[in-house]
N, C-alpha and C positions, 0 to 999 in steps of 0.2 A: 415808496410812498410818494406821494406831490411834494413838489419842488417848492417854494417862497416864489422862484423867476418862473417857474410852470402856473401859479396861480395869477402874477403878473400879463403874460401873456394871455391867459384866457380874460381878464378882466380887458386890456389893450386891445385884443382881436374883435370887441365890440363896441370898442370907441371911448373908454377912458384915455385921457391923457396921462393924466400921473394919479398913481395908486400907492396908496399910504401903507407902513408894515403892518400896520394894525387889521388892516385889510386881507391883506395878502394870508397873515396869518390864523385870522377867521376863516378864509377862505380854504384854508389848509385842512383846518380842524372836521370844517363842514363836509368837507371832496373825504377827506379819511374815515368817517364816521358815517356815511353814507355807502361807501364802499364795503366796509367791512358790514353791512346789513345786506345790502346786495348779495353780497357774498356768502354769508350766513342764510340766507332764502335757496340761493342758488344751490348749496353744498344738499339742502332737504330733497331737492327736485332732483338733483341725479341720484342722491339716496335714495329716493322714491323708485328711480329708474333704474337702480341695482348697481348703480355705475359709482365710483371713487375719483370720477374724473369732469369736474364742469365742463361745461360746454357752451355754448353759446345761447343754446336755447334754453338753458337753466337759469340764465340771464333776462333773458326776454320773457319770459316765465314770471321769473320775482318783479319784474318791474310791474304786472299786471296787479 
């Protein structure tokens, strides 16, 4: 799953200074929970596709 310092760093790499745990850990909850729907769209699209195995385009796919 995301890290607490993997949420820090994407918050940093746009120009926060300092980032509160409070943060970090929202930020955690949000990246996890979005993932696992992604994921969930994704798994239907190669189901669709007869396949057991996502791909990248089952990705590209769900985010539409």
């Amino acid at each position: 799953m995301v890290s607490l310092s993997d949420t820090e760093k994407i918050a940093k790499s746009v120009g926060a200074e300092r980032v509160s745990d409070s943060f970090k850990k929202k930020l955690k909850e949000i990246l996890e929970n979005y993932g696992k729907e992604l994921s969930k769209k994704s798994i239907k699209f190669a189901s669709y596709k007869g396949r057991m195995t996502i791909r990248s385009e089952d990705l590209e796919n769900a985010l539409r």
